[in-house]
N, CA, C and O atoms as CSV, one atom per row, in Angstrom:
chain,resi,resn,atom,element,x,y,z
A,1,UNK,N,N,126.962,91.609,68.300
A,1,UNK,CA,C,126.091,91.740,67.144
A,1,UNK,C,C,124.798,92.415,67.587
A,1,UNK,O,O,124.046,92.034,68.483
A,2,UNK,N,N,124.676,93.441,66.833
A,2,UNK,CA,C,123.299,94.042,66.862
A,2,UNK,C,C,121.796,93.077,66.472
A,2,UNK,O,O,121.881,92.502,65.386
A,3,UNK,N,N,120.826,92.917,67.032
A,3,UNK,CA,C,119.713,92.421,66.000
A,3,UNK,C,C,118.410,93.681,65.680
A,3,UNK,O,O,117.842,94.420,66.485
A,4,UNK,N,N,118.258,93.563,64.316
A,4,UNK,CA,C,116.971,94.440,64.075
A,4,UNK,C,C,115.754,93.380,64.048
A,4,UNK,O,O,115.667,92.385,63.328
A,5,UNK,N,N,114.838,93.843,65.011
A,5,UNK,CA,C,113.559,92.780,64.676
A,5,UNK,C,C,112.229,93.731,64.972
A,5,UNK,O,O,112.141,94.427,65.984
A,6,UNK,N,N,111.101,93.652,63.835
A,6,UNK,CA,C,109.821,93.670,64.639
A,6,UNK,C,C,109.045,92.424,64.932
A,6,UNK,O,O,108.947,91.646,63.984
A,7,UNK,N,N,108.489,92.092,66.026
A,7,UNK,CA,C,107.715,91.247,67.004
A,7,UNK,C,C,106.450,91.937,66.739
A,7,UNK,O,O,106.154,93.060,67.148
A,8,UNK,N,N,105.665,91.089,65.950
A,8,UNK,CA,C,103.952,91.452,66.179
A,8,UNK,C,C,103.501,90.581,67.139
A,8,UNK,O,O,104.427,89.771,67.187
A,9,UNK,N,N,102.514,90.152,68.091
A,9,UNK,CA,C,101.771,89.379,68.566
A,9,UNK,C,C,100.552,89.689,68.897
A,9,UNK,O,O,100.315,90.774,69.427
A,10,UNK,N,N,99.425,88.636,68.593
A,10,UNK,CA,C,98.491,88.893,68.175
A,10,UNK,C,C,97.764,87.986,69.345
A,10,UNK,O,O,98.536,87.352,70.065
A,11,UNK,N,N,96.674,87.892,69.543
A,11,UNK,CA,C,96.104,87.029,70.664
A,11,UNK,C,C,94.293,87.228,70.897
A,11,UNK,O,O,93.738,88.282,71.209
A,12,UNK,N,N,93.827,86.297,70.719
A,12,UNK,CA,C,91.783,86.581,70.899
A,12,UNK,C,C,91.511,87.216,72.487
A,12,UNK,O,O,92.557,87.789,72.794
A,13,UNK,N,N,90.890,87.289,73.186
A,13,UNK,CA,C,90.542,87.835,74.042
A,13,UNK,C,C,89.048,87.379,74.400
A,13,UNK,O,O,88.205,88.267,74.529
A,14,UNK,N,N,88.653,85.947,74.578
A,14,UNK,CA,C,87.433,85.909,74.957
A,14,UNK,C,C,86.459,86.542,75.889
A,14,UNK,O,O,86.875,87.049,76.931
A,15,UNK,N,N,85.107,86.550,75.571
A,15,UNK,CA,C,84.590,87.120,76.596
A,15,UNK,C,C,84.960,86.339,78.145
A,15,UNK,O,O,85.244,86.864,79.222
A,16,UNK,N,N,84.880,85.459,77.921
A,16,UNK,CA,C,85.150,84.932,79.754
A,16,UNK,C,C,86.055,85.035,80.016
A,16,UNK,O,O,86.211,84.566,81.143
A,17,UNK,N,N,87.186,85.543,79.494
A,17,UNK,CA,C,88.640,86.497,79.811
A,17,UNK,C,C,88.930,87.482,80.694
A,17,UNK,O,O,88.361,88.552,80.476
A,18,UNK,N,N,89.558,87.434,81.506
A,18,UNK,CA,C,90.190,89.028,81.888
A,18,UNK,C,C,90.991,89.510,80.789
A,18,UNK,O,O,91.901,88.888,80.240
A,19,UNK,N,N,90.556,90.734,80.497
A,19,UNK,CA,C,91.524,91.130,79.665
A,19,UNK,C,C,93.346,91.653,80.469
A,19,UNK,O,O,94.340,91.255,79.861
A,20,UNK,N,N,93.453,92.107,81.166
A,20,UNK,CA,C,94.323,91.891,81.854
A,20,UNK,C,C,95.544,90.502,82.080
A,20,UNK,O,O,96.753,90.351,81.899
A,21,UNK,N,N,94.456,89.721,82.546
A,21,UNK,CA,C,95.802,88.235,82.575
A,21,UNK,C,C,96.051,87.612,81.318
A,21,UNK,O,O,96.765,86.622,81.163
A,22,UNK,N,N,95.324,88.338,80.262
A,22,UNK,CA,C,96.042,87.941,78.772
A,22,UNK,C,C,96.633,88.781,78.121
A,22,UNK,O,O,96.795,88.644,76.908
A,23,UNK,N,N,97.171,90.049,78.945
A,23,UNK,CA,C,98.051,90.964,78.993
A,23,UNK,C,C,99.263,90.419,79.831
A,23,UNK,O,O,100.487,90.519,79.740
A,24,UNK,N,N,98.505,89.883,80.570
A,24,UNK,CA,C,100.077,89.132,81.461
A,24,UNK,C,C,100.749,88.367,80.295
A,24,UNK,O,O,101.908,88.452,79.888
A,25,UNK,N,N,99.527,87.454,79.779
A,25,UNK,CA,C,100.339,86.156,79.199
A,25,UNK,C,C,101.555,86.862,78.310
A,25,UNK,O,O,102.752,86.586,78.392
A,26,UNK,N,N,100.910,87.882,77.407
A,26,UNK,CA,C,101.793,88.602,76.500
A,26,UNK,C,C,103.451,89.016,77.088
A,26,UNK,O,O,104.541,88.708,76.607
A,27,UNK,N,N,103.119,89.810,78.277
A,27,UNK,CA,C,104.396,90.089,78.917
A,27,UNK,C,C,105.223,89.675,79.971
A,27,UNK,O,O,106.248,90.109,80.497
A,28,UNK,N,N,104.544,88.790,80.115
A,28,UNK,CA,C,105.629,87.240,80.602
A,28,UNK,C,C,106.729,86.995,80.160
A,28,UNK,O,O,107.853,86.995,80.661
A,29,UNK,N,N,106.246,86.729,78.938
A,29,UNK,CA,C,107.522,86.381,77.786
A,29,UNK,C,C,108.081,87.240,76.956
A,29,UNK,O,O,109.255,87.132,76.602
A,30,UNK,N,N,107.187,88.302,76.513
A,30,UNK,CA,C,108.126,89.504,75.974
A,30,UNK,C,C,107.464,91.180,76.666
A,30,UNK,O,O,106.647,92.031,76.315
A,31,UNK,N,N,108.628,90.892,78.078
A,31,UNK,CA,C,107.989,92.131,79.018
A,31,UNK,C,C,107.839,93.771,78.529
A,31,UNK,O,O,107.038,94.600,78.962
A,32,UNK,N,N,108.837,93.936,77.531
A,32,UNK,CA,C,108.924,95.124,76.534
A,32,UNK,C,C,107.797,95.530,75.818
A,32,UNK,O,O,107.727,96.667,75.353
A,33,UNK,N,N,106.726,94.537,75.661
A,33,UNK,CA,C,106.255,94.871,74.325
A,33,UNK,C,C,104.949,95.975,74.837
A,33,UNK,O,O,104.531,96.059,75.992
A,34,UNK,N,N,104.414,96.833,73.557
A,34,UNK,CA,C,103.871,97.271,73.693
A,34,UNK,C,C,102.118,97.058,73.172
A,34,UNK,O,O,101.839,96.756,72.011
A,35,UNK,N,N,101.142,97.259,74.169
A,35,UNK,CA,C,99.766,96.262,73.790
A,35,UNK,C,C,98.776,97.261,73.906
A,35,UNK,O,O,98.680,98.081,74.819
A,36,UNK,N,N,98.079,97.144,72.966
A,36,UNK,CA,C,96.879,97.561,72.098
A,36,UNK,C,C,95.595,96.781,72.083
A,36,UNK,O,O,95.433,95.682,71.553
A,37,UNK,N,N,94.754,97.456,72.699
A,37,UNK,CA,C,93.325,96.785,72.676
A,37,UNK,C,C,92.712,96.894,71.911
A,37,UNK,O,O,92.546,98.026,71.456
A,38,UNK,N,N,91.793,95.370,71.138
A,38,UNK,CA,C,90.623,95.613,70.349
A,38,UNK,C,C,89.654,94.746,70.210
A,38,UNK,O,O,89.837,93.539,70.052
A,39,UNK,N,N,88.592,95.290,70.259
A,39,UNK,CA,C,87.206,94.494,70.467
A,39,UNK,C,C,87.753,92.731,69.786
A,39,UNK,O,O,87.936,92.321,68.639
A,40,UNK,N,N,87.874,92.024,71.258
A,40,UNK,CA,C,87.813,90.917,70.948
A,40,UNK,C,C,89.154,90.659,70.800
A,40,UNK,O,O,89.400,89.461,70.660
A,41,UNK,N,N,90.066,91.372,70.785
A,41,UNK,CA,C,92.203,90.922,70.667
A,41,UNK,C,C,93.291,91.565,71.412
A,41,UNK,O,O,92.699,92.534,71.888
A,42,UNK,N,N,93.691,91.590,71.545
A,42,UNK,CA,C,95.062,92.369,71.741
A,42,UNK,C,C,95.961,92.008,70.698
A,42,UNK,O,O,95.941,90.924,70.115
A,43,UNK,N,N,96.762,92.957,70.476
A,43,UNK,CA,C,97.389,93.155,69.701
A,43,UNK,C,C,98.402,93.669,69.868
A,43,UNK,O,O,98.052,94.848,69.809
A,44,UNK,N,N,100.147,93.689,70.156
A,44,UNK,CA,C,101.512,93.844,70.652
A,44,UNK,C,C,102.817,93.734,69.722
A,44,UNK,O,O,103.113,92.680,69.160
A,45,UNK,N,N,103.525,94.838,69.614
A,45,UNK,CA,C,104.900,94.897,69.319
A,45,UNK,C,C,105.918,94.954,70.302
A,45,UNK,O,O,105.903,95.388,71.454
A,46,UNK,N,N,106.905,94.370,69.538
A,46,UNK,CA,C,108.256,94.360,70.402
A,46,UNK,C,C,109.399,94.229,69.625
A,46,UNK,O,O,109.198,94.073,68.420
A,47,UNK,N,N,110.303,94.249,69.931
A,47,UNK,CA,C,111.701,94.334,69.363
A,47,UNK,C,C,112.663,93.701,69.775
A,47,UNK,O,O,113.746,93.938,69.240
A,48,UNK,N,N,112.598,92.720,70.823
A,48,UNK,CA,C,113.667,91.872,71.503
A,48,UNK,C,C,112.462,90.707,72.052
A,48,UNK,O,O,111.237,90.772,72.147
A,49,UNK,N,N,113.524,89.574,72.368
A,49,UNK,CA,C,113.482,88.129,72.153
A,49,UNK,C,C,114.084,88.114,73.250
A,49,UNK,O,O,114.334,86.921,73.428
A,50,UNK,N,N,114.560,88.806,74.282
A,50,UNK,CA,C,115.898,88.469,74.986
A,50,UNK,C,C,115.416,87.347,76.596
A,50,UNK,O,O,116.093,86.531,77.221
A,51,UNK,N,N,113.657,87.930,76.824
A,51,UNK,CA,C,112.825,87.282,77.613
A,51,UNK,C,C,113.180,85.832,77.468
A,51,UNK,O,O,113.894,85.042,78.085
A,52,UNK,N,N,112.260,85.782,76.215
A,52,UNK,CA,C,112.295,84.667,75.487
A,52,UNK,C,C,113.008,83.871,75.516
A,52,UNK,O,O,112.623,82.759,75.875
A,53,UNK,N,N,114.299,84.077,75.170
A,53,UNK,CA,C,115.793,83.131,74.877
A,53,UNK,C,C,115.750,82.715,76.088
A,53,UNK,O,O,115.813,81.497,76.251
A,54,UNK,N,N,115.633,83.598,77.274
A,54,UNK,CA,C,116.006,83.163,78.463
A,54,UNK,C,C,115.081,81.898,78.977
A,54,UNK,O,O,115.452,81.150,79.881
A,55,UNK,N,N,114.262,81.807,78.521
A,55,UNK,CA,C,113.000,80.905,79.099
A,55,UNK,C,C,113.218,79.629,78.349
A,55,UNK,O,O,112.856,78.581,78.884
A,56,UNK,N,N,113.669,79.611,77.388
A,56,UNK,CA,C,113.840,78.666,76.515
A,56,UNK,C,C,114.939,77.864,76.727
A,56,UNK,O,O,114.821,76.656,76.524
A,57,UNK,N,N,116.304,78.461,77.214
A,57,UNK,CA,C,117.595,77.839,77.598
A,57,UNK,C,C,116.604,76.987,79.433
A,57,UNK,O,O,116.621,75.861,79.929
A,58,UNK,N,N,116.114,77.923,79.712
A,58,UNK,CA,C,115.661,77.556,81.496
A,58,UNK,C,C,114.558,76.003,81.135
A,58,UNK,O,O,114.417,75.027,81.873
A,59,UNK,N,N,114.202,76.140,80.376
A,59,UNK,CA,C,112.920,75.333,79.952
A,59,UNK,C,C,114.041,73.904,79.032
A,59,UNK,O,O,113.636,72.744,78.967
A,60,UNK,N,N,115.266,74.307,78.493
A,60,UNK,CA,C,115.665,73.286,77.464
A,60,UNK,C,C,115.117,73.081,76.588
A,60,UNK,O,O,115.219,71.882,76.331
A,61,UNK,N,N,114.425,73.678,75.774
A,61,UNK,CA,C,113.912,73.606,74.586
A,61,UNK,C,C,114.243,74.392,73.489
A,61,UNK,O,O,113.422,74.967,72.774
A,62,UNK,N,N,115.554,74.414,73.349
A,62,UNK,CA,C,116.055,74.667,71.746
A,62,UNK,C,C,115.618,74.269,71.089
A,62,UNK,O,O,114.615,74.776,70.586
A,63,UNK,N,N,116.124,73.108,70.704
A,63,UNK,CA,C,115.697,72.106,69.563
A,63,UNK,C,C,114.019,72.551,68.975
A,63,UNK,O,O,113.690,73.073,67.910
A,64,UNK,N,N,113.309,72.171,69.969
A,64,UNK,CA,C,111.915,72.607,69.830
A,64,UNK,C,C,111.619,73.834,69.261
A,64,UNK,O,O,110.949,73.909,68.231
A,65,UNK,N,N,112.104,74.901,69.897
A,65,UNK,CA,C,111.829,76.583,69.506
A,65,UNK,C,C,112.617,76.360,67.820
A,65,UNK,O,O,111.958,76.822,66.888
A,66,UNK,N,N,113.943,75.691,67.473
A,66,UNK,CA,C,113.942,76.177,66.545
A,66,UNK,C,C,113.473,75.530,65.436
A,66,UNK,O,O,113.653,75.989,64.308
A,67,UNK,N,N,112.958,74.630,65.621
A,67,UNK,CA,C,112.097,73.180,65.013
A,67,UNK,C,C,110.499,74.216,64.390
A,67,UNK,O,O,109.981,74.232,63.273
A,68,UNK,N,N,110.236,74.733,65.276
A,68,UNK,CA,C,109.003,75.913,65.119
A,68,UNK,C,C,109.423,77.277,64.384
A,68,UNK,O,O,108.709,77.749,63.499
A,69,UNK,N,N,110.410,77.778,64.724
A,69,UNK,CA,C,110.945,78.742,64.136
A,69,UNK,C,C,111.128,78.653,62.537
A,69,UNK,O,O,110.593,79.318,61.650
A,70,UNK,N,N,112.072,77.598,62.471
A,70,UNK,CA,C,112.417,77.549,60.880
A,70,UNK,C,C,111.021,76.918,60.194
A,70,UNK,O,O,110.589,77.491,59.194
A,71,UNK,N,N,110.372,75.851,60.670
A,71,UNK,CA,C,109.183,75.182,60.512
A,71,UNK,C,C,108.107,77.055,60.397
A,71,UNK,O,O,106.975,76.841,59.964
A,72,UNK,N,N,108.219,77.717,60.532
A,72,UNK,CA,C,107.236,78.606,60.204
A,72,UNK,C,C,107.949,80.023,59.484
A,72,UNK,O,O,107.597,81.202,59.444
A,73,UNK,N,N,108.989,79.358,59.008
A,73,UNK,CA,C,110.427,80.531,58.605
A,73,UNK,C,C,109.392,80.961,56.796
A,73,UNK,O,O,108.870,80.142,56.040
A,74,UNK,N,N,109.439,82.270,56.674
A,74,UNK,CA,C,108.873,82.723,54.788
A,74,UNK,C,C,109.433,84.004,54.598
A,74,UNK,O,O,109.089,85.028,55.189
A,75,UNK,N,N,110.423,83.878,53.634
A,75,UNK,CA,C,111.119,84.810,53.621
A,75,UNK,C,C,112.073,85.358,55.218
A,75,UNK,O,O,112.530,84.613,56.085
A,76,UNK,N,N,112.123,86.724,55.165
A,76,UNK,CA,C,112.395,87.455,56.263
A,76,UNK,C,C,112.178,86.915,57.144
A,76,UNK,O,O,113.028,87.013,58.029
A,77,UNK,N,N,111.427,86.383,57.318
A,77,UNK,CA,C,110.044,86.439,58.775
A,77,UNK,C,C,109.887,85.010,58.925
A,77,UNK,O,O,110.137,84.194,58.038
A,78,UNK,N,N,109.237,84.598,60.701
A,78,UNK,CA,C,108.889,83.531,60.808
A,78,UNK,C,C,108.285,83.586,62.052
A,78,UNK,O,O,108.635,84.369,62.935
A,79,UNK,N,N,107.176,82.589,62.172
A,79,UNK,CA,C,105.998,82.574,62.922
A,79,UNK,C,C,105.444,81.631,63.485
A,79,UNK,O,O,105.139,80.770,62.659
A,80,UNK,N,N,105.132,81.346,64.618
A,80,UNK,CA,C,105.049,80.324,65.329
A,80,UNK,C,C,103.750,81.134,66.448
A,80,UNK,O,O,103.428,82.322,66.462
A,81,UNK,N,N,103.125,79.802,67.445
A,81,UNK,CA,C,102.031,80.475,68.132
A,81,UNK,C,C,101.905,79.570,69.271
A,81,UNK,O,O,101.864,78.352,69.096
A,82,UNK,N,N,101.837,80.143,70.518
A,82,UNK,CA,C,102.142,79.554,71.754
A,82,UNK,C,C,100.841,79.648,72.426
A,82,UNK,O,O,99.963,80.499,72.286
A,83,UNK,N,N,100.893,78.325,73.395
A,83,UNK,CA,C,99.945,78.262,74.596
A,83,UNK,C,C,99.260,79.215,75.447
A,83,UNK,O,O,99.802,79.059,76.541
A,84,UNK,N,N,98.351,80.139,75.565
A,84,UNK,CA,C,98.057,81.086,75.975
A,84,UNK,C,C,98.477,81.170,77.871
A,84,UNK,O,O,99.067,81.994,78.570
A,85,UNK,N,N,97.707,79.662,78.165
A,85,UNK,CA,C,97.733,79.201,79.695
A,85,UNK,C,C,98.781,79.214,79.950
A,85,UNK,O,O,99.110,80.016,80.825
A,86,UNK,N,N,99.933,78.273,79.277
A,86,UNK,CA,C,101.300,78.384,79.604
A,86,UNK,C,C,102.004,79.691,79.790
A,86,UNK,O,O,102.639,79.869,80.829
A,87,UNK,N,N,101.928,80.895,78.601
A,87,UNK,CA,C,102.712,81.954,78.806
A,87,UNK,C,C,102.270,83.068,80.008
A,87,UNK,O,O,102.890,84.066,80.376
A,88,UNK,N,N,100.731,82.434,80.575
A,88,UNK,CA,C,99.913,82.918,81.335
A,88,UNK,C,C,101.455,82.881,82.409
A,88,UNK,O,O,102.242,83.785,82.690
A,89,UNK,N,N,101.425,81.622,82.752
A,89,UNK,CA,C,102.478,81.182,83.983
A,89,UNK,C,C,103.885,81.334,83.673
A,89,UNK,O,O,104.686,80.669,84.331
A,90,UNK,N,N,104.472,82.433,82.396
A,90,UNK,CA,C,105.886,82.523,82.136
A,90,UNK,C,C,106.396,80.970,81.409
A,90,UNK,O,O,107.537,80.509,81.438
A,91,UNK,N,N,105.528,80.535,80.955
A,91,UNK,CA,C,106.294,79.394,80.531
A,91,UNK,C,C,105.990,79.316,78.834
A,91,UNK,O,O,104.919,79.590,78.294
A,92,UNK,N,N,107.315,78.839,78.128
A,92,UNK,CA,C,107.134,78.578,76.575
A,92,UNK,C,C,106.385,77.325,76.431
A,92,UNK,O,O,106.753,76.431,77.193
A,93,UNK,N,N,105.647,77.114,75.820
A,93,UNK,CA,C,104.587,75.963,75.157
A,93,UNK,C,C,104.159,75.665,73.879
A,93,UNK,O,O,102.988,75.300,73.777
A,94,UNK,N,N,104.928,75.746,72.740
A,94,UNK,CA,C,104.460,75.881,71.196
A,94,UNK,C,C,102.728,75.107,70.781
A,94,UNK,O,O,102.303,74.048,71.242
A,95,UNK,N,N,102.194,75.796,70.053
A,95,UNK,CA,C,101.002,75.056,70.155
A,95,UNK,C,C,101.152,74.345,68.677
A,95,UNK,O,O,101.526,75.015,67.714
A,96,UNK,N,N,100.922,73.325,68.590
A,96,UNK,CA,C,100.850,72.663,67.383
A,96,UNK,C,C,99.343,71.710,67.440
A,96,UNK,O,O,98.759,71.225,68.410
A,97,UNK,N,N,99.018,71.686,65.982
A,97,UNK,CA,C,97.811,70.398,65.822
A,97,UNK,C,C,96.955,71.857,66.194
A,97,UNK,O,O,97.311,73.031,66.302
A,98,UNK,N,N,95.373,71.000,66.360
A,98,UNK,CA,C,94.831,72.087,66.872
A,98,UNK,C,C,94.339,73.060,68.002
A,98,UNK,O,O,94.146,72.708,69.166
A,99,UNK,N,N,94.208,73.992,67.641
A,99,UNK,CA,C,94.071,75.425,68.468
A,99,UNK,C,C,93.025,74.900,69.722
A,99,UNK,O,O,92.116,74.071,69.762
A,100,UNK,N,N,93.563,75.705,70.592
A,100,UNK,CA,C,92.800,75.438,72.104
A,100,UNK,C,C,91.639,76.490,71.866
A,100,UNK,O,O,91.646,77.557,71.252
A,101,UNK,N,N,90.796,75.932,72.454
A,101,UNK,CA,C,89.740,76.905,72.759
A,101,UNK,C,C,89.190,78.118,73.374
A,101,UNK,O,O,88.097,78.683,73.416
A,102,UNK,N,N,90.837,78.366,74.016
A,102,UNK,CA,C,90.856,79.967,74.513
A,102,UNK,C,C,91.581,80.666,73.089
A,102,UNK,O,O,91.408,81.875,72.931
A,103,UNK,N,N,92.332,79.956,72.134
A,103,UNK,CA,C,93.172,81.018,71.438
A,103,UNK,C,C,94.486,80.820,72.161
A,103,UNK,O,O,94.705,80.620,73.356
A,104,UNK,N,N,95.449,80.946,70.945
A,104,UNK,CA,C,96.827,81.422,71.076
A,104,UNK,C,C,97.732,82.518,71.166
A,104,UNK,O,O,97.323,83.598,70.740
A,105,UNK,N,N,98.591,82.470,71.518
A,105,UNK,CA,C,99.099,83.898,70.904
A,105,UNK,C,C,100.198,83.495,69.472
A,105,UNK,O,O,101.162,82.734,69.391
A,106,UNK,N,N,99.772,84.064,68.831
A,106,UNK,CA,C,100.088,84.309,68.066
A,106,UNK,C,C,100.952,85.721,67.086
A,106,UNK,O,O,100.627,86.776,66.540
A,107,UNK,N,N,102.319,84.823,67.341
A,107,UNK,CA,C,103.778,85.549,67.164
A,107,UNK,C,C,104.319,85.985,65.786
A,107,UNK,O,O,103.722,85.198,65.052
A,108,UNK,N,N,104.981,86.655,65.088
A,108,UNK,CA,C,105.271,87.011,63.839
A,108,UNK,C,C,106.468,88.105,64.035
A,108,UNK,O,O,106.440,89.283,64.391
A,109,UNK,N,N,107.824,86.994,63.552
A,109,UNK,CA,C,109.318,87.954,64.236
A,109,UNK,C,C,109.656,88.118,62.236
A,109,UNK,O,O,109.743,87.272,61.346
A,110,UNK,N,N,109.768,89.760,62.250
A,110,UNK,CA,C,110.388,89.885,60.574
A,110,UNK,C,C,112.198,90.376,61.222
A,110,UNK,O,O,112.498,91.112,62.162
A,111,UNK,N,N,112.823,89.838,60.545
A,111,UNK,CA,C,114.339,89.775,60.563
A,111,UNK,C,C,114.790,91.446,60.001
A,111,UNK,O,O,114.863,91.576,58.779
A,112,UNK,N,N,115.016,92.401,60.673
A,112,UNK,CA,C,115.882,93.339,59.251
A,112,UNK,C,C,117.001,92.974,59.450
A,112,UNK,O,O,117.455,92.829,58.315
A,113,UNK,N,N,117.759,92.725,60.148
A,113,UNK,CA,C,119.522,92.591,60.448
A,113,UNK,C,C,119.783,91.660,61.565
A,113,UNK,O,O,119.455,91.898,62.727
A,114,UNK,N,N,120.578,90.249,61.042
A,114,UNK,CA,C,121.487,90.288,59.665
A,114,UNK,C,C,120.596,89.156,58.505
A,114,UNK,O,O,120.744,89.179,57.283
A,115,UNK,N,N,119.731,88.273,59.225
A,115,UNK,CA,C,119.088,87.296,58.647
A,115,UNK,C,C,118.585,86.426,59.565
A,115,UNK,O,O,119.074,86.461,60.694
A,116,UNK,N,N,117.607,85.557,59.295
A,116,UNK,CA,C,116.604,84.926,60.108
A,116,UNK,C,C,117.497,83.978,60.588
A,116,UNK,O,O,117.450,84.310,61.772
A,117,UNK,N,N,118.291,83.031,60.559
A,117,UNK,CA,C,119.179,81.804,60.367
A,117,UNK,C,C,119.920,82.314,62.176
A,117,UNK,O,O,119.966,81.824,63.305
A,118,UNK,N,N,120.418,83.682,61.401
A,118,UNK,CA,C,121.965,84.262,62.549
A,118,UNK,C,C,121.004,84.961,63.890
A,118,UNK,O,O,121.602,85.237,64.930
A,119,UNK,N,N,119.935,85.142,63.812
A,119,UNK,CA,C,118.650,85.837,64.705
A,119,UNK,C,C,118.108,84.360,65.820
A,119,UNK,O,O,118.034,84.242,67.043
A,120,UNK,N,N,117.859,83.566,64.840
A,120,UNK,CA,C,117.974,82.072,65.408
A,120,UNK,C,C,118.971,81.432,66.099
A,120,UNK,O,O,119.246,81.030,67.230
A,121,UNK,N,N,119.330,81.482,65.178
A,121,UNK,CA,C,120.729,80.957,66.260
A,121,UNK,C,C,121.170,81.636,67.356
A,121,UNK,O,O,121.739,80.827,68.089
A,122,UNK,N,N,121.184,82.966,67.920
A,122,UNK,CA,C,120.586,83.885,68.536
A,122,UNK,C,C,119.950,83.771,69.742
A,122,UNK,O,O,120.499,83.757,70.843
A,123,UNK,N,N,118.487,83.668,69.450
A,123,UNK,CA,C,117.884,82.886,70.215
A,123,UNK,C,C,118.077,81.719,70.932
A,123,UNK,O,O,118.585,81.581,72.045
A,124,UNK,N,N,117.461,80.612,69.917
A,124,UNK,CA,C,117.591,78.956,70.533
A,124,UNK,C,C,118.840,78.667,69.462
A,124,UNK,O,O,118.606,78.568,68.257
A,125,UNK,N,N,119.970,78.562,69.918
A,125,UNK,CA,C,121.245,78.297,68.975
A,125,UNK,C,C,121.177,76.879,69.354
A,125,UNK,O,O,120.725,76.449,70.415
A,126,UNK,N,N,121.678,76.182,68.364
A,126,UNK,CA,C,121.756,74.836,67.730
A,126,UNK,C,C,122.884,74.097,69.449
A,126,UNK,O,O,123.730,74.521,70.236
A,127,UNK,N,N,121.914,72.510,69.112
A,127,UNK,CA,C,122.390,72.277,70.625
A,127,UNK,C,C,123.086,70.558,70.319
A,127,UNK,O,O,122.511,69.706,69.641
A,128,UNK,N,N,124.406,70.379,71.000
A,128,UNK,CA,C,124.258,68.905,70.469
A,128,UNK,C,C,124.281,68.032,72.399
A,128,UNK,O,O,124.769,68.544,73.406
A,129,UNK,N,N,123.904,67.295,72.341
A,129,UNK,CA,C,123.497,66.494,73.684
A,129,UNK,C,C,122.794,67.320,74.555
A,129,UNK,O,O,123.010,67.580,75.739
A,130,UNK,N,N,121.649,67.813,73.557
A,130,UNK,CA,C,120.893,69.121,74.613
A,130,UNK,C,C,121.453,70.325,75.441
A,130,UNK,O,O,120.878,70.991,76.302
A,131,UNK,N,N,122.538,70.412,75.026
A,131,UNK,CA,C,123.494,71.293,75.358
A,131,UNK,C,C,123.748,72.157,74.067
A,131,UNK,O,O,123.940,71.765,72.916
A,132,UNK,N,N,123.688,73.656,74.649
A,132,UNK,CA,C,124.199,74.845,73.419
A,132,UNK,C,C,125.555,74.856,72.944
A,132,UNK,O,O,126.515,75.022,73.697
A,133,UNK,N,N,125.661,74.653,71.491
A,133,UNK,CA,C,127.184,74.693,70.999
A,133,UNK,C,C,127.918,75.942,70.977
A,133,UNK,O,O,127.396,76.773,70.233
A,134,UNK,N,N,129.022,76.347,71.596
A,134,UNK,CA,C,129.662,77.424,71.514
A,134,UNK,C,C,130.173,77.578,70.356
A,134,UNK,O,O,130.835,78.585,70.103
């Protein structure tokens, strides 16, 4: 199966930042993407998840990723926003409650093909005894 996706990610850039290692954080997890500077953000597209999936099966956190996924699912599209520090170090961290004081990154996957559900499943596919169902 083919997937069509655009990946926005979005992320603050404080002054006491390197801008650089919050370029890492970005391509840690999605090494493809492409990043854009702006006073005070970065700003990144991408088109694959495939990083991602991988970190998530390594990490065991299906359940979680898709708990966030559908939990931020509108229409097409769905959006969720991760630990900056964590993706700093390659690692998935969903941020929930409130925002850390460096900023998140902040993710936004729109589905074109085939649908958000089959893209998901995809990704973090549905797991029973923490284990992925074939």
């Amino acid at each position: 199966m083919i997937y069509s996706v655009d990946i926005e990610i979005t992320v603050p850039v404080n002054d006491t930042e390197v801008t650089g290692r919050v370029k890492d954080a970005i391509t840690n997890l999605f090494p493809e993407a492409e990043i854009d500077s702006h006073p005070g953000a970065l700003s990144a597209t991408a088109h694959s998840m495939e990083q991602f999936s991988e970190r998530l099966h390594e990490q065991a956190i299906l359940d979680t990723a898709r708990g966030a996924f559908f939990g931020g699912q509108d229409g097409d599209t769905f959006s969720f926003e991760l630990k900056k520090q964590a993706a700093l170090r390659g690692v998935v961290n969903f941020a929930v409650g409130e925002g850390s004081e460096l900023g998140e990154l902040h993710v936004r996957v729109r589905v074109n093909d085939p649908d958000v559900e089959s893209f998901v499943d995809h990704v973090a596919p549905p797991t029973e005894g923490g284990q992925p169902i074939e």
